[in-house]
C-alpha positions in Angstrom: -60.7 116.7 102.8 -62.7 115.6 106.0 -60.9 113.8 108.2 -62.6 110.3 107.7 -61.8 110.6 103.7 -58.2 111.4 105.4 -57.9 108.3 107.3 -59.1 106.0 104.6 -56.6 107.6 102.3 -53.8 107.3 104.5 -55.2 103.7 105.1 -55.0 102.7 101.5 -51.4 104.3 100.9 -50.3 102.0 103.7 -51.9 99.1 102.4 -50.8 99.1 98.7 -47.5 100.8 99.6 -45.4 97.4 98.7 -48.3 96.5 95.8 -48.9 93.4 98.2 -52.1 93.2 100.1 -51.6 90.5 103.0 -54.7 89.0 105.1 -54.8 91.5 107.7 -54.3 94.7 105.5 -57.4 93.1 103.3 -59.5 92.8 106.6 -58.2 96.4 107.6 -59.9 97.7 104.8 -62.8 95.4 104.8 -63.4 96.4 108.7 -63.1 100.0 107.7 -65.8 100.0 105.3 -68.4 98.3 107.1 -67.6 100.9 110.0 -67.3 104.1 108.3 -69.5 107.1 108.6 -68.4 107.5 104.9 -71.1 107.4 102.7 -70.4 104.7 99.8 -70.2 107.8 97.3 -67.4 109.0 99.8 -65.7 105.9 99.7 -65.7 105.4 95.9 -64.1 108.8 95.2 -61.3 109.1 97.9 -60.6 105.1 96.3 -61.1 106.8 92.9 -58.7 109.9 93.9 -56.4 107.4 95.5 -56.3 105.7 91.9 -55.8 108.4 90.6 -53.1 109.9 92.2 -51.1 106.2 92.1 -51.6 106.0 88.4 -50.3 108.6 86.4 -48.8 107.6 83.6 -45.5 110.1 83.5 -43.7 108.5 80.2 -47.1 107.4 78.7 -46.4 103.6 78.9 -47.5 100.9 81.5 -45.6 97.4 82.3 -46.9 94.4 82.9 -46.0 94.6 86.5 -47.8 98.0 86.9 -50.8 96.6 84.7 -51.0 93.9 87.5 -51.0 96.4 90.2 -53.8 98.0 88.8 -55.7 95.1 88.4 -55.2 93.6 92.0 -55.6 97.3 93.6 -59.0 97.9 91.8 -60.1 94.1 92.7 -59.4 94.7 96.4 -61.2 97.4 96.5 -64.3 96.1 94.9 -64.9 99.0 92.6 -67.6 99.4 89.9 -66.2 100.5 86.6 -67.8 103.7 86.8 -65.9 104.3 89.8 -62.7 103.5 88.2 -61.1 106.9 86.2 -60.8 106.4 83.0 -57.4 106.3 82.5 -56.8 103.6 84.7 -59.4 101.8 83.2 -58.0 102.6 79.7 -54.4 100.8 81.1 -56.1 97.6 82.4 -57.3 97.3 78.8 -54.0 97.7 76.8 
């Protein structure tokens, strides 16, 4: 992983760590992506991998509270569906 994917990765783990997204986190991440050397490809797969890696569903089942998580992580980050793994997409839909 280059080390801007890196940074953004580590930037989002710190933001959604406590599943709560305050002001200046949101304009963290806003700042970041209008100042990245990132390509927007690059920045919708490390927040695709990121997704990924956050949501895999170990005993098959999703709570509300998780389904909420999803939701508000995949709004923040202003993601297409396409950009979106399936799966994830699959447990905002249950």
């Amino acid at each position: 992983m280059t080390e801007p994917k890196a940074e953004l990765t580590k930037l989002l783990a710190s933001i959604f760590a406590d599943g709560i997204v305050e002001v200046g986190e949101h304009k963290a991440l806003m700042a970041y992506r209008e100042h990245t050397v990132l390509s927007e490809a690059d920045v919708h797969d490390v927040f695709s991998r990121f997704l990924e890696a956050k949501f895999t569903m170990a005993d098959g089942k999703i709570t509300g509270q998780e389904r909420l998580l999803i939701a508000n992580i995949v709004w923040e980050l202003r993601l297409p569906d396409t950009a979106v793994p399936v799966h994830v997409r699959m447990m905002l839909q249950d």
